[in-house]
Backbone as JSON Lines, residues from 0, in Angstrom:
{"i":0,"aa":"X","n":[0.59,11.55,11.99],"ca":[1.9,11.69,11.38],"c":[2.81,12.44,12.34]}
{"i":1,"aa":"X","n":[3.81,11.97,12.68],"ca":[4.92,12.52,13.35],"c":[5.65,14.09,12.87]}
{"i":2,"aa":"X","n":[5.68,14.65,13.39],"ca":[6.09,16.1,13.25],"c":[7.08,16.15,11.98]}
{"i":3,"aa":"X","n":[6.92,16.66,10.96],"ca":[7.47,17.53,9.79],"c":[8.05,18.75,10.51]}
{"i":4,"aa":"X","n":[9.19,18.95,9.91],"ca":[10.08,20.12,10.32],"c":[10.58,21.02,9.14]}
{"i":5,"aa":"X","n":[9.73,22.31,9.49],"ca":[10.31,23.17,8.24],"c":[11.72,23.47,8.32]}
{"i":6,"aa":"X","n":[12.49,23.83,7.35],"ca":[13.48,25.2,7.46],"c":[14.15,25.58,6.17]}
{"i":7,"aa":"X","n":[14.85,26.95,6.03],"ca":[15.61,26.97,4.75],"c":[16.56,26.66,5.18]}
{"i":8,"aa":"X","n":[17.71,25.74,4.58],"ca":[18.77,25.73,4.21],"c":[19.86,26.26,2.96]}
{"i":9,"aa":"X","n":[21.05,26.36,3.59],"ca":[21.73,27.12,2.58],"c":[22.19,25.89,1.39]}
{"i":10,"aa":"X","n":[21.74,24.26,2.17],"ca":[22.12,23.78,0.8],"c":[21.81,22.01,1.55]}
{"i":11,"aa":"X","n":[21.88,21.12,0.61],"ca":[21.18,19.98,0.94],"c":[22.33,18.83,-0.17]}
{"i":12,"aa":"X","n":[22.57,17.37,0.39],"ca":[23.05,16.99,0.06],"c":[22.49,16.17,-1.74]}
{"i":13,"aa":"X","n":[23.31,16.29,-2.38],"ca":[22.96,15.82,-3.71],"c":[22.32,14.24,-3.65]}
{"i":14,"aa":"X","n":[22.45,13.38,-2.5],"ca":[22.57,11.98,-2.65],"c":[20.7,12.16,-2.22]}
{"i":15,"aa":"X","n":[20.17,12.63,-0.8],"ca":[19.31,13.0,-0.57],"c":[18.37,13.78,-1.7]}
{"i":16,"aa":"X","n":[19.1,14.79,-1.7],"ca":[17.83,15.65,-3.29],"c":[17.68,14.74,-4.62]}
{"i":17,"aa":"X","n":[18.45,14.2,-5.05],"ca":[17.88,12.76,-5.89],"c":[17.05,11.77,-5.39]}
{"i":18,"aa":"X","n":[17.07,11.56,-4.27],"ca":[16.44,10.48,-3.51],"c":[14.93,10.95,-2.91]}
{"i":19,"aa":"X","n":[14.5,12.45,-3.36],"ca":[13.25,12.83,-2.99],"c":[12.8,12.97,-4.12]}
{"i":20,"aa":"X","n":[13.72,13.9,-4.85],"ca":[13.29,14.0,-6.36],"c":[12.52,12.4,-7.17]}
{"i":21,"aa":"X","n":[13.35,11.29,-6.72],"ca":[13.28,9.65,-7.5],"c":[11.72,9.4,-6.8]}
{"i":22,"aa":"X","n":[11.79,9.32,-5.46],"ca":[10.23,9.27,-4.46],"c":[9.08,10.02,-4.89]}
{"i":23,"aa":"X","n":[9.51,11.21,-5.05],"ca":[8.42,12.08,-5.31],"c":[7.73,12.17,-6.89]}
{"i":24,"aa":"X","n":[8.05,11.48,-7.54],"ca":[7.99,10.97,-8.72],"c":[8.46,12.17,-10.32]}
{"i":25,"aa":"X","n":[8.77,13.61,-9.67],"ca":[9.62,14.17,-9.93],"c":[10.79,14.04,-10.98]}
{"i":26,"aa":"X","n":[11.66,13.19,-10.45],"ca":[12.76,12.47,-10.94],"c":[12.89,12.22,-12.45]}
{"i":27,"aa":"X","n":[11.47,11.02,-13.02],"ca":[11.55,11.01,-14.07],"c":[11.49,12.15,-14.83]}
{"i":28,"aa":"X","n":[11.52,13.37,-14.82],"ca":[11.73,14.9,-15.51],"c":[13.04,15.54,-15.04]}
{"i":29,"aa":"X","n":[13.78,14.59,-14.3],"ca":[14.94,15.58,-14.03],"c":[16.48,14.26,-14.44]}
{"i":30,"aa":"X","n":[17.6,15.05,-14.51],"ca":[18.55,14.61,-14.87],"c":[19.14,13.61,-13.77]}
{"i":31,"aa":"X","n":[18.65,12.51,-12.7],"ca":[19.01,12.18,-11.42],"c":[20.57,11.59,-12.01]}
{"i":32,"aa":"X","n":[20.65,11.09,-13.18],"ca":[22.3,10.27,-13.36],"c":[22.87,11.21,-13.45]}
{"i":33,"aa":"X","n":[22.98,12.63,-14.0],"ca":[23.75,13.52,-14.14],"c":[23.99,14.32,-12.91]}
{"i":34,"aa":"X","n":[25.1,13.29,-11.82],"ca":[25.3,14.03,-10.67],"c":[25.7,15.73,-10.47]}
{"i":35,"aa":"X","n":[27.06,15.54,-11.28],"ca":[27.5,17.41,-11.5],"c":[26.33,17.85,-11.99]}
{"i":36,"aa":"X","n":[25.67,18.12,-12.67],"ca":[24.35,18.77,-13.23],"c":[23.31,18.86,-12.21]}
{"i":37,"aa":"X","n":[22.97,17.39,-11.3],"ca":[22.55,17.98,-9.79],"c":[22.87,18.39,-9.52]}
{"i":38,"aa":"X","n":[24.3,18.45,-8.61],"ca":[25.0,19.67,-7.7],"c":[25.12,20.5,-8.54]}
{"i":39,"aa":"X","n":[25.03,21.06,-9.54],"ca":[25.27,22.15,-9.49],"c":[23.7,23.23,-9.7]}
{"i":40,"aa":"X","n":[22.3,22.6,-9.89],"ca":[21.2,22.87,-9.78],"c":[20.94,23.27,-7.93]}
{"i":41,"aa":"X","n":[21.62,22.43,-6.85],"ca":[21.54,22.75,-5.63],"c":[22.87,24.1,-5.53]}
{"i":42,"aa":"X","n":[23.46,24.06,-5.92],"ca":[24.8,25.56,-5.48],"c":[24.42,26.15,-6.11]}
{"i":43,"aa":"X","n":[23.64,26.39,-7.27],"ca":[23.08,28.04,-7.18],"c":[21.76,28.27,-7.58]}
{"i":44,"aa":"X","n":[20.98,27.77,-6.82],"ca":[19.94,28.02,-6.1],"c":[19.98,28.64,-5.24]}
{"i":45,"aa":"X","n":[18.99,29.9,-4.61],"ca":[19.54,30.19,-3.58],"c":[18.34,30.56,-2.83]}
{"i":46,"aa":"X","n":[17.46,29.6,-2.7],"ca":[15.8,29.6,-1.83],"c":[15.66,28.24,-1.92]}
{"i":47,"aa":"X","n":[16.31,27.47,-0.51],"ca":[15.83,25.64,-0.7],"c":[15.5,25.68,0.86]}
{"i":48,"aa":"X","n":[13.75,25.25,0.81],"ca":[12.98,24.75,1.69],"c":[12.95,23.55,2.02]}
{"i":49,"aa":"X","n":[13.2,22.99,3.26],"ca":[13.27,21.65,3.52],"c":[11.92,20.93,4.14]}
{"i":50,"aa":"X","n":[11.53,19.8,4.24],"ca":[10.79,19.66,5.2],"c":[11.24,17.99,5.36]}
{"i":51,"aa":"X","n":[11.36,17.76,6.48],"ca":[12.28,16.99,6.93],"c":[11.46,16.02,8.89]}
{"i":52,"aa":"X","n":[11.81,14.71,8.33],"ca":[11.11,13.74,9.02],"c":[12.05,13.11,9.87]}
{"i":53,"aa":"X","n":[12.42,13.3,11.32],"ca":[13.49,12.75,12.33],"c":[14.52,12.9,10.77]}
{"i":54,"aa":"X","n":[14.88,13.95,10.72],"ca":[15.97,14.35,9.65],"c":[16.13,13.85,8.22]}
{"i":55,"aa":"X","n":[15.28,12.73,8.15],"ca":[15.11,12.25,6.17],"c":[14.62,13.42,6.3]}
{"i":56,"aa":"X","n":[14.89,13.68,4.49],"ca":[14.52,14.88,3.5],"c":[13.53,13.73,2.91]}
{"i":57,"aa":"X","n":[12.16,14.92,3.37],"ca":[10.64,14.16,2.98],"c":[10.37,15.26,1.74]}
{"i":58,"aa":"X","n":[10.68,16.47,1.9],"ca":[9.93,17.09,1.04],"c":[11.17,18.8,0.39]}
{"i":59,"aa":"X","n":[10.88,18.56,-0.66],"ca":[12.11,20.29,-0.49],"c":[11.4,21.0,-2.02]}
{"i":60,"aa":"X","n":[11.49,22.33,-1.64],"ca":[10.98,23.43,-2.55],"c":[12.64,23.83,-2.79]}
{"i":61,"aa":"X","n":[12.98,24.16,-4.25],"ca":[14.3,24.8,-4.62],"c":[13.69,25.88,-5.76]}
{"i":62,"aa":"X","n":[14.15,26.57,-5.38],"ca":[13.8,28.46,-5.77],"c":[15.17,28.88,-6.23]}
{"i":63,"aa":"X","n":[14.89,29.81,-7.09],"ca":[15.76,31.38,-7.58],"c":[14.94,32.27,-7.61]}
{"i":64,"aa":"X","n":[15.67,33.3,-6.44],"ca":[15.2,34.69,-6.24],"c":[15.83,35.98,-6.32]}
{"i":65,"aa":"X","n":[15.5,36.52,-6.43],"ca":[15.52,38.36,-5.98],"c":[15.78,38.68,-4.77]}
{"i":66,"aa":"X","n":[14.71,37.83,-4.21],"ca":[14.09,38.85,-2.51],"c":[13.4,39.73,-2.93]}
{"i":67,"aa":"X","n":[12.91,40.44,-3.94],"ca":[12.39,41.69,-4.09],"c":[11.52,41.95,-5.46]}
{"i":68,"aa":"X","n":[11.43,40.59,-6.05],"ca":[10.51,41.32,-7.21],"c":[10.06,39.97,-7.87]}
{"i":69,"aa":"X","n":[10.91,38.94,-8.11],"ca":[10.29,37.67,-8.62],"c":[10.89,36.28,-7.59]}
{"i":70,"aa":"X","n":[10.55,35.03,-7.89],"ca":[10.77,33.98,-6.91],"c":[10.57,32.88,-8.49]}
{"i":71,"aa":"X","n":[11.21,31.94,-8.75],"ca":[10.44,30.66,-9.72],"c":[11.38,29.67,-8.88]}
{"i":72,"aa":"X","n":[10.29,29.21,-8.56],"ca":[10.23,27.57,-8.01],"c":[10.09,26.71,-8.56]}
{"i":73,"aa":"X","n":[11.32,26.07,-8.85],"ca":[11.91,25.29,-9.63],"c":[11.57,23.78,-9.65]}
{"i":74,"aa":"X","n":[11.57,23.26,-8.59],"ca":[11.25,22.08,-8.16],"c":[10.34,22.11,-6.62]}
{"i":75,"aa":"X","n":[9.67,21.54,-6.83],"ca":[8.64,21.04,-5.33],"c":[8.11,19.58,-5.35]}
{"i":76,"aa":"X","n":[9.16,19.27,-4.72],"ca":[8.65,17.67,-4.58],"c":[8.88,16.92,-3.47]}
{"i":77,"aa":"X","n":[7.61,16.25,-2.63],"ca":[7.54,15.34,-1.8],"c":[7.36,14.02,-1.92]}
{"i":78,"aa":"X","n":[8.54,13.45,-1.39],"ca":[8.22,11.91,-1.25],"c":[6.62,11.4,-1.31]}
{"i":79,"aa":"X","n":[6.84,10.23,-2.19],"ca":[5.43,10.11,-2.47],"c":[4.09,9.33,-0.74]}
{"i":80,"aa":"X","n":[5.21,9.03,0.16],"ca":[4.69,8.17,0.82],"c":[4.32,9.52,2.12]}
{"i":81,"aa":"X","n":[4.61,10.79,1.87],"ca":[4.03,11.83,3.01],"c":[3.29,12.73,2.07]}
{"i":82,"aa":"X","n":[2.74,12.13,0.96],"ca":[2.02,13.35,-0.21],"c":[0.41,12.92,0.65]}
{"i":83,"aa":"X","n":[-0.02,14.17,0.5],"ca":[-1.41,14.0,0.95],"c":[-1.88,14.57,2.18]}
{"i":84,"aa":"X","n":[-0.87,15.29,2.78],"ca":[-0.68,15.8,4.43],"c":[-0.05,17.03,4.17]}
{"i":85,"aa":"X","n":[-0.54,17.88,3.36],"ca":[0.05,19.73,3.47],"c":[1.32,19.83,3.27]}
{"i":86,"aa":"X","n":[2.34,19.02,2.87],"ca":[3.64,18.84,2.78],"c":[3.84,20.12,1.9]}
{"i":87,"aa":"X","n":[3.22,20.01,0.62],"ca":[3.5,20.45,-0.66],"c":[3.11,22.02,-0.14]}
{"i":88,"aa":"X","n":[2.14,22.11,0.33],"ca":[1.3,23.17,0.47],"c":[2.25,24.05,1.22]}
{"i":89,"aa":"X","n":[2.47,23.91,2.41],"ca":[3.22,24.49,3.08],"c":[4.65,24.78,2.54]}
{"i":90,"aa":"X","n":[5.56,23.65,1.65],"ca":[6.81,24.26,1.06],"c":[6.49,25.47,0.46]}
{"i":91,"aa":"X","n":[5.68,25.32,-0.19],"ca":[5.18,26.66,-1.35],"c":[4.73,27.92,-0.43]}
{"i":92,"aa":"X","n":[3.94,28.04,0.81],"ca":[3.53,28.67,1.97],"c":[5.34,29.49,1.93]}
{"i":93,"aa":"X","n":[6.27,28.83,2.41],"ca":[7.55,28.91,3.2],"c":[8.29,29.67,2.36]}
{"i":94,"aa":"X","n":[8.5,29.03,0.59],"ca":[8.43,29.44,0.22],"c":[8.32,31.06,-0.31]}
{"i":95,"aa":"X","n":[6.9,31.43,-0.49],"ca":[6.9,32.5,-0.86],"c":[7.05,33.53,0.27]}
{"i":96,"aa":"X","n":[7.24,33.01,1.85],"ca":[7.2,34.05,2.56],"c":[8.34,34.6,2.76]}
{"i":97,"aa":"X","n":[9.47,33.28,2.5],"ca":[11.05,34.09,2.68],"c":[11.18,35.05,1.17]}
{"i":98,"aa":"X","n":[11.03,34.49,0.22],"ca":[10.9,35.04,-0.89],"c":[10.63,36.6,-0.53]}
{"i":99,"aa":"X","n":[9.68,36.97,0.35],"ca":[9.16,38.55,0.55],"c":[7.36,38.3,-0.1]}
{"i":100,"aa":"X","n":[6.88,39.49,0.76],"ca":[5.56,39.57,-0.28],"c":[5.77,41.1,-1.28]}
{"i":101,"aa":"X","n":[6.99,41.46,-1.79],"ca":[6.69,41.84,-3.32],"c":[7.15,40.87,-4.13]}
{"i":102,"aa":"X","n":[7.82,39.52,-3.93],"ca":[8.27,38.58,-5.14],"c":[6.88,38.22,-5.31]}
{"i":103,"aa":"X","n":[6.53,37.74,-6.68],"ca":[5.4,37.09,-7.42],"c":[6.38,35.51,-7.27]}
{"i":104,"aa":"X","n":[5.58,34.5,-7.46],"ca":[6.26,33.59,-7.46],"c":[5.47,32.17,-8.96]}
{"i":105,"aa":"X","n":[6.7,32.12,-9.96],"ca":[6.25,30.83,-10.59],"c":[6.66,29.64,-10.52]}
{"i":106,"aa":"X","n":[6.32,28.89,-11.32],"ca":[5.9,27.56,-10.71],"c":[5.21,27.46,-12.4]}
{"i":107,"aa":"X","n":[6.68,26.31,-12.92],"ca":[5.82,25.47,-13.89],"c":[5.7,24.01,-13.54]}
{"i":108,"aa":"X","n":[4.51,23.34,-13.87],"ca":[4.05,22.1,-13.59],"c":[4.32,21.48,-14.44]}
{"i":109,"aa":"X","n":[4.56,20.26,-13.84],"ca":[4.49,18.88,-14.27],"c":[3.06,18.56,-15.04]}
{"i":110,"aa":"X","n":[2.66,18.2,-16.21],"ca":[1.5,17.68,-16.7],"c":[0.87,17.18,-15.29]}
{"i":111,"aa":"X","n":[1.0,15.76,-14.68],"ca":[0.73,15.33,-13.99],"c":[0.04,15.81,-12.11]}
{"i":112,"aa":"X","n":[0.71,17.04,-12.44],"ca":[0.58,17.77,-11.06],"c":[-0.42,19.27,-10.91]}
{"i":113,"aa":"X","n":[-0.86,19.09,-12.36],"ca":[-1.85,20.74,-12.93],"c":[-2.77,20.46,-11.59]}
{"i":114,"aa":"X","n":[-3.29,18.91,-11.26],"ca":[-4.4,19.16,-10.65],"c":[-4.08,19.64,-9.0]}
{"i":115,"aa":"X","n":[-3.0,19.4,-8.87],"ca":[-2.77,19.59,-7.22],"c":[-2.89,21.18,-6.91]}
{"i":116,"aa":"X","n":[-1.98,22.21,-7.73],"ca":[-1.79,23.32,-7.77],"c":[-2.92,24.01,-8.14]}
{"i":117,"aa":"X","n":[-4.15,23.75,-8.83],"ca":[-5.23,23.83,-8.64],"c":[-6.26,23.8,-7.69]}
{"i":118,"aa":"X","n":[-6.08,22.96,-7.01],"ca":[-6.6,22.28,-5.73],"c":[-6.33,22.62,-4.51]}
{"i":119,"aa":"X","n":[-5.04,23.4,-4.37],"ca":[-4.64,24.34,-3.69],"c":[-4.72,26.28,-3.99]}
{"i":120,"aa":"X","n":[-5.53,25.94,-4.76],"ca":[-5.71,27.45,-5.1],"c":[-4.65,28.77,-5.85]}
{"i":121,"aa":"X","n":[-3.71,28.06,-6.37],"ca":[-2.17,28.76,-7.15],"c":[-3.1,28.95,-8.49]}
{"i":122,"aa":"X","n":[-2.73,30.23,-8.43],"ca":[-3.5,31.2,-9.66],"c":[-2.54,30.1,-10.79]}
{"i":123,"aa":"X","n":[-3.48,30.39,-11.98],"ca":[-2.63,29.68,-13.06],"c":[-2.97,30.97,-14.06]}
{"i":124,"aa":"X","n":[-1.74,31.86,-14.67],"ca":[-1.76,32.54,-15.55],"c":[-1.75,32.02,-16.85]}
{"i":125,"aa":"X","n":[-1.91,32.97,-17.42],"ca":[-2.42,32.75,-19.13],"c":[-1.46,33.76,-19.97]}
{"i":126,"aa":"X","n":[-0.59,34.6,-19.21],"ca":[0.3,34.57,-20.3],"c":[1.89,35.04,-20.35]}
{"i":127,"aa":"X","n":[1.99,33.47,-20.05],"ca":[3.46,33.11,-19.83],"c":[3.95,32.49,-21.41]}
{"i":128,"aa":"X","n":[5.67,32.97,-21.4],"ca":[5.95,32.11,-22.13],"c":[7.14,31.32,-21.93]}
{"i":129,"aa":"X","n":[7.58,30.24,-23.03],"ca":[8.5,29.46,-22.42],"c":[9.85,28.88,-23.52]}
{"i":130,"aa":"X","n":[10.78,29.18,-23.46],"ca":[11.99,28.44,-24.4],"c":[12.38,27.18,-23.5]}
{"i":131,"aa":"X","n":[12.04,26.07,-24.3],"ca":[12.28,24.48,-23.2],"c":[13.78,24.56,-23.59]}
{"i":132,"aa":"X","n":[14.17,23.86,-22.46],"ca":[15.6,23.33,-22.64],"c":[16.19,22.76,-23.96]}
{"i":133,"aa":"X","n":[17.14,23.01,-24.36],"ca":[17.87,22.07,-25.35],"c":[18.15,21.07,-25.41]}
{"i":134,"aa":"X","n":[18.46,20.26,-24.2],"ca":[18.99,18.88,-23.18],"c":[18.81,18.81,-21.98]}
């Protein structure tokens, strides 16, 4: 596989972050027709990991942080056609290191994805709780 390129950016285009989100199979859990509601999930965010293939957006981690005490990682999703090659692993790696090591960092899953985050060794706590969205 041809070199993957980390980095944070301060921000990523909406047409692209739908278009990894739709690949990465992601998508179907997120609002992709509701463009303003994308952009505005990318402008205030303010921890987005890229990982990036001769410049396609292959893979991106989008975080809200602190810097100093918590991190929730919001979305982590790689195109489905570079899944299987540390993509994931490493956003989350990148991730928590800009984050700082006093942020704790969560991460709720996708039904579908319990087993990966497992498989990579991400503690799974027992006692979280959760108010789902309204819409």
């Amino acid at each position: 596989m041809d070199e993957i390129l980390y980095a944070r950016e301060a921000s990523i285009g909406v047409d692209e972050f739908i278009e990894v989100l739709r690949q990465s199979g992601l998508g179907e859990r997120r609002p992709l027709a509701d463009t303003d509601r994308m952009e505005r999930m990318i402008a205030n965010a303010n921890l987005i990991v890229t990982a990036r293939k001769a410049g396609k957006l292959v893979g991106v981690s989008r975080a809200l942080t602190d810097f100093a005490y918590c991190c929730y990682l919001s979305d982590l999703a790689v195109d489905r056609g570079y899944q299987g090659h540390g993509i994931g692993k490493r956003l989350i790696a990148e991730t928590r290191r800009l984050a700082g090591p006093e942020s704790m960092c969560l991460l709720l899953s996708a039904p579908d994805s319990i087993g990966f985050y497992k498989t990579i060794g991400m503690p799974q706590p027992d006692n979280a709780f959760l108010y789902k969205r309204e819409r």
